[in-house]
KOLGU-4560 file (N, C-alpha, C; in nm, 3 decimals, padded with zeros to 5 digits):
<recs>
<n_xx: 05.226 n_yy: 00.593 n_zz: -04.499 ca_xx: 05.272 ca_yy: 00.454 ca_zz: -04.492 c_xx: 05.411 c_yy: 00.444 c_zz: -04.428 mol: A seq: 1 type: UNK>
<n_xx: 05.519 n_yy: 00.570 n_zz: -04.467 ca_xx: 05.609 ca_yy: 00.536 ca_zz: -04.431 c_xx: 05.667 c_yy: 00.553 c_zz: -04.241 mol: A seq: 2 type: UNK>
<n_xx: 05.544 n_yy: 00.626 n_zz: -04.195 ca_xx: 05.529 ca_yy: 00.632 ca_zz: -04.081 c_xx: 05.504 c_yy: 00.518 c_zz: -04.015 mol: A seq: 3 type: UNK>
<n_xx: 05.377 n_yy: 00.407 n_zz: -04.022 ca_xx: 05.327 ca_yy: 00.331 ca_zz: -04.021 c_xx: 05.439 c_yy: 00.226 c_zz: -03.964 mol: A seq: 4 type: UNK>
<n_xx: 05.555 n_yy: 00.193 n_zz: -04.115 ca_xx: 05.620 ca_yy: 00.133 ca_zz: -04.108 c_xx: 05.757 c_yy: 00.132 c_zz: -04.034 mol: A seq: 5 type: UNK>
<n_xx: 05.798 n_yy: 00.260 n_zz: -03.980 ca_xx: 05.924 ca_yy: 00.289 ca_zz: -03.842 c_xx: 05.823 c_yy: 00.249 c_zz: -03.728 mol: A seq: 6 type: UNK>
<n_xx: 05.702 n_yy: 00.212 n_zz: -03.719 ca_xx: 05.661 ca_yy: 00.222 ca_zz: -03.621 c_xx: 05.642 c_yy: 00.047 c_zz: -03.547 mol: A seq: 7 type: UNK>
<n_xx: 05.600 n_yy: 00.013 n_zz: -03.728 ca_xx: 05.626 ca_yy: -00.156 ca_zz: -03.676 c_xx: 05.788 c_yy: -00.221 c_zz: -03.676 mol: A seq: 8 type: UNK>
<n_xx: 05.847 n_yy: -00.158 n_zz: -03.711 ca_xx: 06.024 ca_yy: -00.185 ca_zz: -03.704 c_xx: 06.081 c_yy: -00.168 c_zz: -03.533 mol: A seq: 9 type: UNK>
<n_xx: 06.021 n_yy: -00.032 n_zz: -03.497 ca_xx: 06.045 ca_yy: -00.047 ca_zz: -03.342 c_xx: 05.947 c_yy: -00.168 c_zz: -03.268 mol: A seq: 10 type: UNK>
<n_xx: 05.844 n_yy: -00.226 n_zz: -03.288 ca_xx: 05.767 ca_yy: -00.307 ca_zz: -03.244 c_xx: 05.876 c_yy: -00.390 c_zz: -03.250 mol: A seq: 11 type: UNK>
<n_xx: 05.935 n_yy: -00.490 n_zz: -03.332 ca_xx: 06.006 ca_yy: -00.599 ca_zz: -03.403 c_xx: 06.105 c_yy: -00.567 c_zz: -03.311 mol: A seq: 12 type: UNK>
<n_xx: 06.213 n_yy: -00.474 n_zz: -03.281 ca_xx: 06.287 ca_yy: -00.477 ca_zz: -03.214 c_xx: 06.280 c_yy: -00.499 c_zz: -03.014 mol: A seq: 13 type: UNK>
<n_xx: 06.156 n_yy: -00.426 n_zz: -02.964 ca_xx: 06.111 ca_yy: -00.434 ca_zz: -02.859 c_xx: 06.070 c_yy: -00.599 c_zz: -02.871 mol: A seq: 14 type: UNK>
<n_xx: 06.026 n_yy: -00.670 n_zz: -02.965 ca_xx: 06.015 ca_yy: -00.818 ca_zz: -02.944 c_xx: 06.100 c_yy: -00.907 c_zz: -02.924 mol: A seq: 15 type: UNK>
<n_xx: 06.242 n_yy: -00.885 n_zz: -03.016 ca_xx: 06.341 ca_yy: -00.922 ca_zz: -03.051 c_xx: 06.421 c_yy: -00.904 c_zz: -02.914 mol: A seq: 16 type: UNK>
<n_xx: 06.407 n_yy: -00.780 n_zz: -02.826 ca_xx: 06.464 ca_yy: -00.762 ca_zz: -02.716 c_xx: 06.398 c_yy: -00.886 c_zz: -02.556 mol: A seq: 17 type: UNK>
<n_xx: 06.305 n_yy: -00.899 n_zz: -02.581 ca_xx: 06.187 ca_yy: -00.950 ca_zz: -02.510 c_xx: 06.274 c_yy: -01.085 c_zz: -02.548 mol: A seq: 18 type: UNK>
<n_xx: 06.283 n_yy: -01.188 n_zz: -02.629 ca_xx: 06.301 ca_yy: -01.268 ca_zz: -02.668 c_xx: 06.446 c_yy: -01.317 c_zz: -02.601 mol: A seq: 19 type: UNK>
<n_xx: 06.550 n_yy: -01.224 n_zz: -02.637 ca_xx: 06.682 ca_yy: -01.240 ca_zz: -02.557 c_xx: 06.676 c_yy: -01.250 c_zz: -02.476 mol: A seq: 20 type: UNK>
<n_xx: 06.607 n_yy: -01.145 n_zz: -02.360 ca_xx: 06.590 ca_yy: -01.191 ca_zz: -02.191 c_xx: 06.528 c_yy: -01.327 c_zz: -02.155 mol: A seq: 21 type: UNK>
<n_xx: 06.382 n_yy: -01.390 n_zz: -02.256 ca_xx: 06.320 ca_yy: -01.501 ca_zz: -02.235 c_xx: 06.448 c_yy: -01.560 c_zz: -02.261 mol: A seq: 22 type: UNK>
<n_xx: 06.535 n_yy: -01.614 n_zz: -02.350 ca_xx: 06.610 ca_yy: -01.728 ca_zz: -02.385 c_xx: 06.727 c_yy: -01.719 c_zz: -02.254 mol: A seq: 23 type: UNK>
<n_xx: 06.787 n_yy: -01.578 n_zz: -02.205 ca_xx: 06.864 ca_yy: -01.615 ca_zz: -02.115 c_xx: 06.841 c_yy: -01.640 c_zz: -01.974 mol: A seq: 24 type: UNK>
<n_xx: 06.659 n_yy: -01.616 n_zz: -01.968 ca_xx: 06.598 ca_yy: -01.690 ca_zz: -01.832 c_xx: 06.584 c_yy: -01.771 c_zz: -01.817 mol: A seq: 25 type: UNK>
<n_xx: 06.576 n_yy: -01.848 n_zz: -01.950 ca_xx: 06.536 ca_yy: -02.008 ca_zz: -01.978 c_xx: 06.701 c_yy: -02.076 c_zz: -01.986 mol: A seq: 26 type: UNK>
<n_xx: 06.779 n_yy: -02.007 n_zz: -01.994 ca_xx: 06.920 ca_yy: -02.068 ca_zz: -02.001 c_xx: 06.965 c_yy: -02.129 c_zz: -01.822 mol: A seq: 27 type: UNK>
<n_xx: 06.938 n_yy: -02.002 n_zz: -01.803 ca_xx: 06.950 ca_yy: -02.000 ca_zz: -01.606 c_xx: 06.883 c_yy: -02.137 c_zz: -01.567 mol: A seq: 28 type: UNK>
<n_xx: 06.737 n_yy: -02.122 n_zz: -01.565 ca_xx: 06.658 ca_yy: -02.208 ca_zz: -01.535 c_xx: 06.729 c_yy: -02.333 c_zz: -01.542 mol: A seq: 29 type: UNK>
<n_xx: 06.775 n_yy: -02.371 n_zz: -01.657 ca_xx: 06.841 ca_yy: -02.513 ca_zz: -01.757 c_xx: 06.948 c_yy: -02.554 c_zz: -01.609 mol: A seq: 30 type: UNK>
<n_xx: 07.018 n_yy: -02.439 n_zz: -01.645 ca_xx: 07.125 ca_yy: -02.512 ca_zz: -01.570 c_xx: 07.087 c_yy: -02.502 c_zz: -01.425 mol: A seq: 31 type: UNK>
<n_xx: 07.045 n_yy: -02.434 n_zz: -01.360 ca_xx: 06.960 ca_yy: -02.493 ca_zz: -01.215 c_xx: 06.898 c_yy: -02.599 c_zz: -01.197 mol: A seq: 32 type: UNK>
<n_xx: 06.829 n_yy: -02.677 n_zz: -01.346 ca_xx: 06.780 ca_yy: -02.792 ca_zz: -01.287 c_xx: 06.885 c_yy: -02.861 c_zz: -01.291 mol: A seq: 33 type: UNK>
<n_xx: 06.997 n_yy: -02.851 n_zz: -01.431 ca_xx: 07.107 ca_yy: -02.954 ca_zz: -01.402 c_xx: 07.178 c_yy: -02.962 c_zz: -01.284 mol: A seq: 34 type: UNK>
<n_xx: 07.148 n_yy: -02.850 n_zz: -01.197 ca_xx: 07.258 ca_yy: -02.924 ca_zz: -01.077 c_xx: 07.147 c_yy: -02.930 c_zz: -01.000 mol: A seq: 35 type: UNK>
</recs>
C-alpha cells in the first residue's frame, strides 16, 4: 500500500505542475485580448 501511495503523490504533483503552466497560459492569453 505504501508503495501504491508515493506513487499517487507523484501523480498529484505532475498535475499540480500541469495546472500552473495552464493558469499562466491562460494569464498571457487574458492580457493579449486586453490589448
Amino acid at each position: 500500500m505504501a508503495r501504491s501511495k508515493s506513487k499517487h503523490r507523484k501523480m498529484k504533483m505532475k498535475r499540480k505542475i500541469k495546472w500552473k503552466k495552464k493558469i499562466k497560459r491562460m494569464k498571457k492569453a487574458n492580457k493579449a485580448q486586453g490589448k
